[in-house]
C-alpha positions as CSV (number, residue, x, y, z in Angstrom):
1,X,-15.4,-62.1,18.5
2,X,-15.0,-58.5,18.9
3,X,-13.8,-57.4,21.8
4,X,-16.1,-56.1,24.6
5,X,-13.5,-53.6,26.7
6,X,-14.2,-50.1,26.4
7,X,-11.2,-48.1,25.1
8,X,-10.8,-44.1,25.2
9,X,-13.6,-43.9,22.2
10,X,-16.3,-44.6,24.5
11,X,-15.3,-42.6,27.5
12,X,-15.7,-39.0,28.1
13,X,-15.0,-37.1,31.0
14,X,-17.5,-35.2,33.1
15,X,-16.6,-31.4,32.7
16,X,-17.9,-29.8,36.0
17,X,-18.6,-30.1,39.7
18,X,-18.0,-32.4,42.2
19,X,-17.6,-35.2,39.5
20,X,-14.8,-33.3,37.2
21,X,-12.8,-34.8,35.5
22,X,-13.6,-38.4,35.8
23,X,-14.4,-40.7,33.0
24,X,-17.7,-42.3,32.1
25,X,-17.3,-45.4,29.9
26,X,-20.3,-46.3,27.3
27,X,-20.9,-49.2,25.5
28,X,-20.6,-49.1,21.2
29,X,-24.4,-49.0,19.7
30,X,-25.6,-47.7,17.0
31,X,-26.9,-43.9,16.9
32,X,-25.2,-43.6,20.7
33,X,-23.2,-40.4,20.6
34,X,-22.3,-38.6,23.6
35,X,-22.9,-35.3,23.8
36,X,-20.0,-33.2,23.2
37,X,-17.9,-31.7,26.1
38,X,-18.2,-28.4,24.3
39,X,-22.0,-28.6,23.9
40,X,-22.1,-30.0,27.8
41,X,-19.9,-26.9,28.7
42,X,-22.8,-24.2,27.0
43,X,-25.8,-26.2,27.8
44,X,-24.6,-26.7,32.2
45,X,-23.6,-22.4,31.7
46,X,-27.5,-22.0,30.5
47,X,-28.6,-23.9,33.6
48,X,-26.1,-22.8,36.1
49,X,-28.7,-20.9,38.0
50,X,-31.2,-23.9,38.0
51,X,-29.4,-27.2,38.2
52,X,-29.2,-27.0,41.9
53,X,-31.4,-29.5,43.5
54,X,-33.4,-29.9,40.5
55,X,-35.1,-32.8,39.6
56,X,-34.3,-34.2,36.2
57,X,-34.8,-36.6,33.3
58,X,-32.3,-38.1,30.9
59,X,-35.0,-39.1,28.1
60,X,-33.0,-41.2,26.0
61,X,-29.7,-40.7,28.0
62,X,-27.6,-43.0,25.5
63,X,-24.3,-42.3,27.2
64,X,-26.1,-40.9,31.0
65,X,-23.4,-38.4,30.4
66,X,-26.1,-35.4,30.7
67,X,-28.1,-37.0,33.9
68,X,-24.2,-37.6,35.3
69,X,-23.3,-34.1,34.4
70,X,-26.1,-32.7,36.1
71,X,-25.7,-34.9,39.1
72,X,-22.1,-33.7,39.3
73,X,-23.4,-30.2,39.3
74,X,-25.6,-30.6,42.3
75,X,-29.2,-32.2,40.8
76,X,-31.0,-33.1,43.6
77,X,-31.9,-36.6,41.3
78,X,-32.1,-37.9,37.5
79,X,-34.3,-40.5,36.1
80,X,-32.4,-42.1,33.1
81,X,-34.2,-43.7,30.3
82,X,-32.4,-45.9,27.7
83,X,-34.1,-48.6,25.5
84,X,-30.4,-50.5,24.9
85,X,-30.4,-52.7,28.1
86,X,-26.3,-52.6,27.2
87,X,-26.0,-49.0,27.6
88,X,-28.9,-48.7,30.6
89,X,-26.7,-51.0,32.5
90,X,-23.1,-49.2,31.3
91,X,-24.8,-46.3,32.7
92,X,-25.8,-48.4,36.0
93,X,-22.3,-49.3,36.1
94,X,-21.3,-45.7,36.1
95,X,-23.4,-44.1,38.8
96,X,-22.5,-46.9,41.2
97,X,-18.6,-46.6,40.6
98,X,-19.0,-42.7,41.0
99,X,-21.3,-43.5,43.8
100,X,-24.3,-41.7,42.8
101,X,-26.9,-43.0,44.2
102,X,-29.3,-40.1,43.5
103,X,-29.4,-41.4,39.7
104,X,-32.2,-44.3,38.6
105,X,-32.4,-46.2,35.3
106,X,-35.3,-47.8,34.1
107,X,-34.3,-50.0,30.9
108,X,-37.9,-48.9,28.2
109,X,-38.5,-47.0,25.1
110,X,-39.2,-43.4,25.8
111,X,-42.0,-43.2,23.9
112,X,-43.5,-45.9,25.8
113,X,-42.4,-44.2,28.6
114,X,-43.9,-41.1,28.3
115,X,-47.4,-42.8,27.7
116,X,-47.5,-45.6,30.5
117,X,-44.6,-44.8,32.6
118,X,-44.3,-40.7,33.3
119,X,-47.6,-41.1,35.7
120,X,-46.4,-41.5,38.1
121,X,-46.2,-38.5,39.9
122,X,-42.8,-37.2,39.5
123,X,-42.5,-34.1,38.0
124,X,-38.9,-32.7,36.4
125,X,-37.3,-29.2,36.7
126,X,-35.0,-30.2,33.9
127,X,-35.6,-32.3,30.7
128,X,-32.9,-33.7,28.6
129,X,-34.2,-34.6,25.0
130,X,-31.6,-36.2,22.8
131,X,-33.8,-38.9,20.4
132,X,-31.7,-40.8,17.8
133,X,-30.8,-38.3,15.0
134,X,-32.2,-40.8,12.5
135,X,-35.6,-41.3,14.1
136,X,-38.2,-38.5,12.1
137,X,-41.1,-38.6,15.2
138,X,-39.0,-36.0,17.0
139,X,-42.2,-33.2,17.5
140,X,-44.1,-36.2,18.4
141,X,-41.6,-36.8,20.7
142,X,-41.8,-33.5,22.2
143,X,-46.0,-33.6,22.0
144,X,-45.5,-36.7,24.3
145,X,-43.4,-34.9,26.4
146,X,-46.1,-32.0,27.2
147,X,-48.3,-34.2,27.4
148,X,-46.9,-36.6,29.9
149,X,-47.7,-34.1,32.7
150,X,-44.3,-34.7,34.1
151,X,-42.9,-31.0,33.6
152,X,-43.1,-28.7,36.7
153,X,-44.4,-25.0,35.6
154,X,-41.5,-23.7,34.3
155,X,-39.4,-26.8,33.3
156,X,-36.4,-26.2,31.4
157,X,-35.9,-28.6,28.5
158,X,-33.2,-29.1,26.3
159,X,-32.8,-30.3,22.9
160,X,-30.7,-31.8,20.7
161,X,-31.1,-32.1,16.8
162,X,-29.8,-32.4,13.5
163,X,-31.6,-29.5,12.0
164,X,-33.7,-26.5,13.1
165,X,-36.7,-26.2,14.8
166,X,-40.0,-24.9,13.9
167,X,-41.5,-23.2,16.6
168,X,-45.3,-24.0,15.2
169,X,-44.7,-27.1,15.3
170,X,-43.7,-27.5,19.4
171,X,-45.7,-27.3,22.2
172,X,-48.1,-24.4,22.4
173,X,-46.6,-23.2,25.5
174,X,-42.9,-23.8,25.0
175,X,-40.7,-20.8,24.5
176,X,-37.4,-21.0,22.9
177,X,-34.8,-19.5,25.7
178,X,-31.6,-20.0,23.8
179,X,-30.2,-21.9,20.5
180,X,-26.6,-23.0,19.1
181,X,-24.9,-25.3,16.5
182,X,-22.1,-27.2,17.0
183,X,-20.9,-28.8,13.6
184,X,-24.3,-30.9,12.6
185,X,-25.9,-30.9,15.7
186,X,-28.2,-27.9,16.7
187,X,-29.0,-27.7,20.3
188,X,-32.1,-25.9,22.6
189,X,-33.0,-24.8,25.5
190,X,-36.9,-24.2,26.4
191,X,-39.1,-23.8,28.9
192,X,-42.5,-25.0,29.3
């Protein structure tokens, strides 16, 4: 039986704020890859002026390491979504040992999310997109997103993909703010 400890290949450590420096441990699963601390370093320098107290969601948080980031950096509170009840409660496990109890996870598909769960009423300042890589619905991923109603006027949302993308196929309203590639992952910021 393999073993089930967590060993310095799923941990990564939180790169800013109040957090820094501390290590978040994730679980093995397939298409779970943490975004990188050098991605994390550009993406929190893009928001600097808007993660303050902002309300955010962790679509697909994997690792939580974005929705921890941004609670590190002052969010105000992040909604995490994960479909892999292993990694929704590794990221459990996480907030409550960095005592964060401004983070939620709710264990569902985001798709299904999106479409039965985003009514709620909460709307996000921040969005943080990160789908599997090998999943080929991304823009209707993003459609869902916009049409979710849960994006404040103005939202910031970012992106994270293995290729380029077309701007005729996003969101009517959604402009591109800024754009980088990091090896084979190409990674956005917009705003809706």
């Amino acid at each position: 039986m393999k073993n089930q400890r967590t060993d310095k290949r799923n941990s990564i450590r939180i790169i800013g704020g109040v957090l820094r420096s501390r290590n978040i441990s994730f679980p093995d699963g397939e298409g779970l890859r943490p975004t990188a601390d050098r991605i994390r370093e550009t993406l929190f320098n893009w928001l600097q002026d808007c993660i303050r107290a902002s309300v955010c969601l962790d679509l697909f948080a994997g690792s939580g390491a974005l929705g921890i980031e941004a609670l590190s950096r002052g969010a105000k509170q992040v909604l995490f979504i994960e479909r892999n009840a292993v990694a929704a409660a590794a990221i459990n496990k996480n907030l409550q040992q960095l005592e964060q109890a401004a983070g939620t996870v709710i264990t569902a598909e985001a798709t299904q999310w999106l479409t039965d769960g985003a009514d709620n009423g909460t709307q996000f300042d921040i969005v943080f997109l990160d789908p599997p890589f090998n999943e080929d619905n991304h823009y209707q991923i993003y459609a869902n997103l916009d049409k979710s109603k849960c994006l404040k006027r103005g939202c910031k949302i970012y992106i994270e993909s293995p290729d380029n993308l077309d701007d005729a196929m996003m969101p009517g309203d959604w402009q591109r703010l800024k754009q980088k590639r990091a090896g084979q992952v190409h990674f956005f910021l917009f705003e809706a």
